[in-house]
Structures are given as structure tokens and as C-alpha cells.
C-alpha positions in Angstrom: -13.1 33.8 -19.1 -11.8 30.4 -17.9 -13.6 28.8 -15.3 -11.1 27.1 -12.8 -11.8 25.0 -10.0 -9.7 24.8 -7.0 -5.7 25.1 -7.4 -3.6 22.0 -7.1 -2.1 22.8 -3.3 -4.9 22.9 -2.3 -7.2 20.1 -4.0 -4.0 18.0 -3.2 -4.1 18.8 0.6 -0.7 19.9 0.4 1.1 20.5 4.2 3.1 23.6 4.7 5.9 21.8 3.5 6.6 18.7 1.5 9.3 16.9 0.0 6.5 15.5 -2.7 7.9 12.8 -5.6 5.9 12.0 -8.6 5.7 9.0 -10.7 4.1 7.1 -13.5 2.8 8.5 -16.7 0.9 11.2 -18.6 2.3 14.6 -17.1 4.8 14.3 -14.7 6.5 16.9 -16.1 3.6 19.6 -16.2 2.3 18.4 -12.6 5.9 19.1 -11.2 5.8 23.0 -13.4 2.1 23.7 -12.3 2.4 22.9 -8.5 5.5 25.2 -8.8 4.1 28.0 -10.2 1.0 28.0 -7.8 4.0 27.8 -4.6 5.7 30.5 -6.2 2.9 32.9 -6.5 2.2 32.5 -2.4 5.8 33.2 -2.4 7.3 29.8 -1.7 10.8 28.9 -2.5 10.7 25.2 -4.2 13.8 23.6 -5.9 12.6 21.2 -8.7 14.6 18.4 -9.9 15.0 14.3 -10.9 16.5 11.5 -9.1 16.3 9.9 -13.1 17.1 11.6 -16.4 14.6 14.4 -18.0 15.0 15.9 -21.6 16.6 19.1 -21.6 14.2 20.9 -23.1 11.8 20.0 -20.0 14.5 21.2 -17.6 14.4 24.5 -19.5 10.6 25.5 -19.1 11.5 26.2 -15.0 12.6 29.6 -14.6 16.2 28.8 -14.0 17.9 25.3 -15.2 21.1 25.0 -12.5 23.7 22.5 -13.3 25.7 21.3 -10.5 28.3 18.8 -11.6 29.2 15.8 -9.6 31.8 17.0 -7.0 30.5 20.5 -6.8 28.8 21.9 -3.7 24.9 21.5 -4.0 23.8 24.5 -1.2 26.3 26.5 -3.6 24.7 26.1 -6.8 21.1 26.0 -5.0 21.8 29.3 -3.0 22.1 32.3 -5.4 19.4 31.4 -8.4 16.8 30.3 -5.1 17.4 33.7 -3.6 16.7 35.7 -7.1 14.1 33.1 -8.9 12.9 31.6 -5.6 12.4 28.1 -8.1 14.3 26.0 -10.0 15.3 23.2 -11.9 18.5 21.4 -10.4 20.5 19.0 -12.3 24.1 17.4 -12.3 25.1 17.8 -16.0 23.2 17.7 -19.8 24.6 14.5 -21.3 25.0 13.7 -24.8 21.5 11.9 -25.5 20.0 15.3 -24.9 18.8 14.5 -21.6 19.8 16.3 -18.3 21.2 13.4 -15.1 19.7 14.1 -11.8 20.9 14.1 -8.5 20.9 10.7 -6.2 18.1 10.6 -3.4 20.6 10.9 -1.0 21.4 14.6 -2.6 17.3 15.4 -2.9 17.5 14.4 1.2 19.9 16.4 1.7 18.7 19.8 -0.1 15.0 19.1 1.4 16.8 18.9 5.0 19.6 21.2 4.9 18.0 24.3 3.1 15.5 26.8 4.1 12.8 25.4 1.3 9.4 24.7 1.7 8.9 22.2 -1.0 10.9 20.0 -3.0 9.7 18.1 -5.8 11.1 15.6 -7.8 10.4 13.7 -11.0 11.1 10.0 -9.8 10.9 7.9 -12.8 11.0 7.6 -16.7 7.8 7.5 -18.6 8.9 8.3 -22.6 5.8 10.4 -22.9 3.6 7.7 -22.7 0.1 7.7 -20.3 0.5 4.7 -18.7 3.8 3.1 -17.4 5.1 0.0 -14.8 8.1 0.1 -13.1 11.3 -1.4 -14.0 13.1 -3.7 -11.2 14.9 -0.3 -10.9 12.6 2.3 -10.2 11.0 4.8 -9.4 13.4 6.5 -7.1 12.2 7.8 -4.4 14.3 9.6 -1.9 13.7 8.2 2.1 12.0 12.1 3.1 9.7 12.0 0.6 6.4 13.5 2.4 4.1 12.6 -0.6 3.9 10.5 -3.9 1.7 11.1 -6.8 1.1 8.5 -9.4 0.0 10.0 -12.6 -2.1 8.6 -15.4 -3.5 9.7 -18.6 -7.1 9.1 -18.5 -7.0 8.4 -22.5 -6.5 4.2 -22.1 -8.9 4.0 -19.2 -11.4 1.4 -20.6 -9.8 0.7 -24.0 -8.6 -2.2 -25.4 -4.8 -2.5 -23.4 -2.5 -1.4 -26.5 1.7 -1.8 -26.3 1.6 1.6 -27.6 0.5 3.7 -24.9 1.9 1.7 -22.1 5.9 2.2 -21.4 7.3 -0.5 -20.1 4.3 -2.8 -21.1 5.9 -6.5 -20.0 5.9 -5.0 -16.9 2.6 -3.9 -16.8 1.1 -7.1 -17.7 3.0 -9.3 -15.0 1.5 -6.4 -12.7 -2.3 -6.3 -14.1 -2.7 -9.6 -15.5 -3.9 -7.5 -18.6 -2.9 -8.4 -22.3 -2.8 -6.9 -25.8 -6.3 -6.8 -27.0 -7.6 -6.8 -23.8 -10.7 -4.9 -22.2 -8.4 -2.2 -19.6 -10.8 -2.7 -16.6 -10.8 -0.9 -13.8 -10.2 -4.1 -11.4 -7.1 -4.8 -13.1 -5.6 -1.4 -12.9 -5.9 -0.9 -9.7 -3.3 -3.1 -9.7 -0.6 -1.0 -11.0 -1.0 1.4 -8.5 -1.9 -1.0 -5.3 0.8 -4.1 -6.1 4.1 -4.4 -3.8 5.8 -4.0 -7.4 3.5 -1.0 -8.6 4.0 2.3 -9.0 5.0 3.1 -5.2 7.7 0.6 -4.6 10.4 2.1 -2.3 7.6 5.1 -1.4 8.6 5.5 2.2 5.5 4.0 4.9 4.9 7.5 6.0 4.4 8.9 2.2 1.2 9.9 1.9 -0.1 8.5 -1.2 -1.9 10.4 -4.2 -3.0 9.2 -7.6 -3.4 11.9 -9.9 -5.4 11.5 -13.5 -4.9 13.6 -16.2 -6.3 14.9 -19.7 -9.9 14.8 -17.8 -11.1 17.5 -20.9 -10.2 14.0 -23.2 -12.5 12.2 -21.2 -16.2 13.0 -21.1 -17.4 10.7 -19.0 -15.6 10.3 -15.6 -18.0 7.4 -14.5 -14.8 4.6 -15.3 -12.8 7.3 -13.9 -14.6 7.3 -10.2 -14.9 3.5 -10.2 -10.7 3.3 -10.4 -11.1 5.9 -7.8 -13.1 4.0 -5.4 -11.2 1.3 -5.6 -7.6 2.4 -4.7 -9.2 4.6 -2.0 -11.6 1.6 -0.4 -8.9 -1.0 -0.7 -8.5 -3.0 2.4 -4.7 -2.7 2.4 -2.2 -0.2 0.9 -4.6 1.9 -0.2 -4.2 5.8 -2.0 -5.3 8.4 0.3 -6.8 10.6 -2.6 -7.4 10.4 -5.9 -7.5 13.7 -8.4 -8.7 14.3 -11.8 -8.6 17.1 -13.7 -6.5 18.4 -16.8 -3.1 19.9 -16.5 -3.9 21.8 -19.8 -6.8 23.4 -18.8 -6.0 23.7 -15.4 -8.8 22.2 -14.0 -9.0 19.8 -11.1 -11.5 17.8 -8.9 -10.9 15.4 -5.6 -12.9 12.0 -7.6 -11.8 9.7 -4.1 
């Protein structure tokens, strides 16, 4: 039998209620789908949904994909697939690179606000699959009643030579981390990514709590590196994280590392 650890609500202190974005790279996706599903079985109603663009294929693994094109009444569309799904995926129209447009912030303020939901949770920026990512000058996009932002990471670069290839948006990260091609990914300079003005929580709102979550832990023996990134975004002296959580998304496993 699969051993599990604590679910994600709770090993993420989640209130009784939370308008909860997520950012960066390595699972966004999944983290958004699992936290659902775990609301949903203590009979939660959660509306899912991007302030970017997703794939449509991701939009199509919630239980019901609603499609609410600009002009058209959002409580409408919301209303009748929350009441028999009690979850969804909301988005405003599929467009013709395969991917689905999300709603503005000012919409996912307004559906957190002016429906009877417990959570919302939105996907808040672009990753192209990749583990790691920086923010462009133009994300992520966070809506202004965001309750909590969680920065993911795959834990598969941590402590590897910094490589183009697993990095989206890697100009980016090196004017954040001072890290180059070639280079020795050290704790000390990651930090960075998450702790900068220009990080991954630009435009999170001051009263956001602040999570970083890392993921594919079953890829990563040893969490020693791990715990040491950890320390540091919780102990730092200014804008630090108030937790950090590793675990794997595949395996469903998860453990509070700061």
C-alpha cells in the first residue's frame, strides 16, 4: 500500500478559505489538480482557472472545462457546472495555438468575492513545462485578493551545473541569480529567484502569505541541498517565505522542509 504523509491542505496550512495563486515551474498544473481534489473530497466548492494561457489538454483533466467568452456573464457560466461538479476549470475561449485564454485578475477578484466559493486557485504564469523559470517584465499575474502564493520548483536542477535547457526564461534568470551556463546552481544564488523584488512574487499582494513549494522530491535522494534553500528563504532578514514544502506531486507525498 502507498505510504502518504500528510495531504497538501493541510501541510500547506491552508485557511478555511483562500484565493491561493501559483507560480514558477515544475507542476503548477498538478499542484492546482491535487489541492482540488483533496477540497473536493471535504466537500469544498473551488473554481480553478488562469489569469495567463494553459494548454487545453491541461484545462481538460478538471472535471468540468467552462468556457465563458469575453462579454458573457461569469456567475452564469460559474453557477450551474459549480452546483453539479462542485470544481472546475474556467476559461474565456480555446484559441488557435491550442491553448485555452484566462480570465483578467480583475474577473478572478470578482468570482473569489462575489460567489459562495471557498477556494479559488489560479495558475498565474507561463512555465513551458520547464522546472525552473524567471519572470518576464510582464508577469506573473496575480490578482489583488490573492490570500496565498506558491512558487514551485522542480528539485531536478538543484545543485547542477545551471543549464538553458531547464530554465524558461533563462536571461531572466541570470540578471536575477547572477548564475551562468556552466555554472555550479548554488543554493545562495537561488534564493534569489524567489527573494528578489523582480522574482517570482512580483505584484504578490503584502498580505499574501508566501509558500515555496519543491517538487519531484522521489528524483531527489538527498534533500540535504534541498533544506539548505529552505533555510534560507525562511531565515531571510527581509521578504522572506513563510514555508517551504517538498514532496512529489506524483507520489503524493509531502513534508514542511522550512
Amino acid at each position: 500500500m502507498k505510504q502518504k504523509t500528510e495531504g497538501l491542505t493541510a501541510v500547506l496550512n491552508l485557511g478555511a478559505r483562500e484565493h491561493i495563486a501559483i507560480v514558477g515551474g515544475g507542476g503548477k498544473t498538478t499542484l492546482g489538480l491535487r489541492l482540488a481534489e483533496e477540497m473536493r473530497a471535504g466537500r469544498k466548492k473551488v473554481v480553478s482557472t488562469t489569469t495567463t494561457k494553459v494548454w487545453y489538454e491541461e484545462g481538460n483533466r478538471f472535471p468540468h472545462l467552462v468556457l465563458c467568452p469575453p462579454g458573457a456573464d461569469l456567475f452564469e457560466a460559474i453557477g450551474k457546472s459549480l452546483e453539479e461538479a462542485g470544481h472546475l476549470f474556467l476559461a474565456r475561449e480555446g484559441l488557435n495555438s491550442g491553448k485555452l485564454g484566462g480570465i483578467s485578475p480583475k474577473e478572478a477578484d470578482l468570482v473569489f468575492n462575489g460567489l459562495q466559493l471557498d477556494h479559488v486557485i489560479v495558475e498565474a504564469d507561463g512555465a513551458a513545462g520547464l522546472p525552473l523559470k524567471a519572470p518576464a517584465g510582464h508577469e506573473p499575474v496575480i490578482p489583488s485578493s490573492t490570500t496565498l502564493v506558491i512558487a514551485v520548483m522542480g528539485l531536478e536542477p538543484l545543485g547542477q551545473p545551471v543549464d538553458p535547457k531547464t530554465i524558461f526564461r533563462f536571461t531572466e534568470f541570470a540578471q536575477i541569480t547572477g548564475l551562468k551556463k556552466g555554472q555550479q546552481m548554488g543554493t545562495a544564488a537561488l534564493a534569489k529567484l524567489f527573494l528578489a523584488p523582480e522574482g517570482l512574487y512580483r505584484g504578490a499582494p503584502e498580505s499574501a502569505r508566501r509558500i515555496v513549494f519543491m517538487n519531484k522530491s522521489d528524483l531527489c535522494g538527498d534533500l540535504t541541498v534541498a533544506e539548505h534553500l529552505a533555510s534560507l528563504l525562511v531565515n531571510h532578514s527581509t521578504g522572506g517565505v513563510d514555508r517551504v514544502v517538498a514532496g512529489s506531486l506524483h507520489k503524493e507525498v509531502y513534508t514542511r522542509i522550512g
